[in-house]
N, C-alpha and C positions, 0 to 999 in steps of 0.2 A: 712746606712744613713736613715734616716726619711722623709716619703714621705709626707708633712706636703698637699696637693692636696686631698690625700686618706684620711687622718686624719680628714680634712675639710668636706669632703662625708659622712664619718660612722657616725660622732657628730652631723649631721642634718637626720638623717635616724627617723624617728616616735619611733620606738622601743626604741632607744640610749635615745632620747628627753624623755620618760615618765619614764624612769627609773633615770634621771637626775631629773627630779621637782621633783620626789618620793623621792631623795635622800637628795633634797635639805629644800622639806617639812620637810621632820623628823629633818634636822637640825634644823629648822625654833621651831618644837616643842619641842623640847630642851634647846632654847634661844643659843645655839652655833653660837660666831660670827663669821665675816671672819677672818681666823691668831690662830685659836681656835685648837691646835694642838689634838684635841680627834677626832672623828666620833661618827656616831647614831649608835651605834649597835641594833639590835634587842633579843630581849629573846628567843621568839619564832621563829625557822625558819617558813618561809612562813604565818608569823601570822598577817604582815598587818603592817600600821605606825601607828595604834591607839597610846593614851597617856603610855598606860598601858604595850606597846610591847614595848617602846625602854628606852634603856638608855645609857648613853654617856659614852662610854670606849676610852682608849686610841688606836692611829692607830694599836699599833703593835699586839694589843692584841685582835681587830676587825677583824682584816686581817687574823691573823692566823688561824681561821677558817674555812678558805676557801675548801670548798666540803666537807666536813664533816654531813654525814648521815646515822642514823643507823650504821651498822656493820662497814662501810668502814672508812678505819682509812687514816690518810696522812693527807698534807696540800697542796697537790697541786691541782691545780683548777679542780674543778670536783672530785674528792676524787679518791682515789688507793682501788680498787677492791679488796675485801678477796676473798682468792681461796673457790671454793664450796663445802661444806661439801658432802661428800657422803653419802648418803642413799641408805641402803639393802630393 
C-alpha cells in the first residue's frame, strides 16, 4: 500500500525540489506541453539543461538508459557492475 504521508515528505525535500524545476525547465526548453507523451532527454550525461544538451525522445526510450556508464551495462538503476578484469 502507498504511504501517500512519506510521499508528501520526500516531494518537498530541497534535493527532490531542484531536480524537479531542472526537469521541468528542460521541458520548458523544448516547448513540450503538459499531455506531451516524450521527455527532455539529455545527450550528454551530466552535461547540464543547456539548449544544445537536450532533446526530446520518447519515455520509453529515455528511461531505458537508466545507470548506464562506461563499462557497466544493464538498465536497472544505477547500472549492473562488470566483473574486474584481472591484472598480472
Amino acid at each position: 500500500m502507498r504511504d501517500y504521508k512519506r510521499e508528501a515528505k520526500l516531494a518537498s525535500k530541497p534535493k527532490i525540489v531542484k531536480k524537479r524545476t531542472q526537469a521541468n525547465a528542460a521541458r520548458s526548453k523544448l516547448g513540450l506541453k503538459v499531455g506531451d507523451p516524450r521527455d527532455a532527454g539529455h545527450i550528454k550525461r551530466g552535461g547540464g539543461n543547456g539548449s544544445k544538451n537536450l532533446k526530446a525522445q520518447s519515455k520509453s526510450s529515455n528511461r531505458s538508459h537508466g545507470g548506464k556508464v562506461g563499462n557497466k551495462a544493464g538498465k536497472a538503476a544505477g547500472g549492473r557492475k562488470s566483473k574486474p578484469s584481472k591484472k598480472y
